[in-house]
N, C-alpha and C positions, 0 to 999 in steps of 0.2 A: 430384694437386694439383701444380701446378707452383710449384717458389717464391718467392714475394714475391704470391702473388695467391690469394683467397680464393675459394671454390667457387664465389660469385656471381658473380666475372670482376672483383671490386674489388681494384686495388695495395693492400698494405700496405706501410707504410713500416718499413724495419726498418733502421736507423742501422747505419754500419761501426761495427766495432770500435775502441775509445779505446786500447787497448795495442798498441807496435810487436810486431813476431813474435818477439823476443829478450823480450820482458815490460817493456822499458822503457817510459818514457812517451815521447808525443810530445815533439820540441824543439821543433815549428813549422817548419822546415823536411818538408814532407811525405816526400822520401825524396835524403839527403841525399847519400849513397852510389851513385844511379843518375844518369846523364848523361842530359841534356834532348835529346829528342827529336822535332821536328814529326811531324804527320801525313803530310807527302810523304814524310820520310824514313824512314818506319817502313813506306809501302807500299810503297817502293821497294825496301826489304828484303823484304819479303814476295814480290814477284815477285820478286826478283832467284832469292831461297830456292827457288820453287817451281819456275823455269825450270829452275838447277841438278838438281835432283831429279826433272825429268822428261827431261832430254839435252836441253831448248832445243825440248825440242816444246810448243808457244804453246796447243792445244788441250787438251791434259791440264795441262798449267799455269793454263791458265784451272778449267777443271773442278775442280781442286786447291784454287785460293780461292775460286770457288764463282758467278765472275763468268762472262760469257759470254766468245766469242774476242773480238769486236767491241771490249769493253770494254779487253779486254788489250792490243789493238793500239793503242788511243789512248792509255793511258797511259805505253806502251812511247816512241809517238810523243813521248810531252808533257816524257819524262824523256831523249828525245834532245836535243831543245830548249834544255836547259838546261847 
């Protein structure tokens, strides 16, 4: 069984958790302590990471996040761009 899904293939819904990891309660601020991050710049980290870790070869760095090469060249392109 995988989980959140019932043998018939139905989601169940099953609510995060109401306690921070220290036991305290929420303040409403969801995590007050972690600096805000978009989506570009969290992928841009992630190639950046995987480039690193493979010597800058674009093929196993693609393979690494699980994207084709093609992919990785355009986004490579999209974050020269900017």
């Amino acid at each position: 069984m995988i989980s959140g899904y019932e043998a018939g293939g139905a989601a169940t819904a099953r609510p995060a958790p109401l306690v921070a990891a220290g036991g305290a309660a929420p303040t409403g601020d969801p995590a007050p302590s972690l600096p805000v991050l978009d989506l570009a710049e969290l992928e841009r980290l992630a190639i950046g990471e995987a480039l690193r870790r493979t010597n800058d070869n674009q093929v196993r760095a693609a393979k690494l996040l699980g994207v084709s090469r093609h992919v990785l060249r355009r986004r490579l392109e999209r974050f020269e761009e900017r």
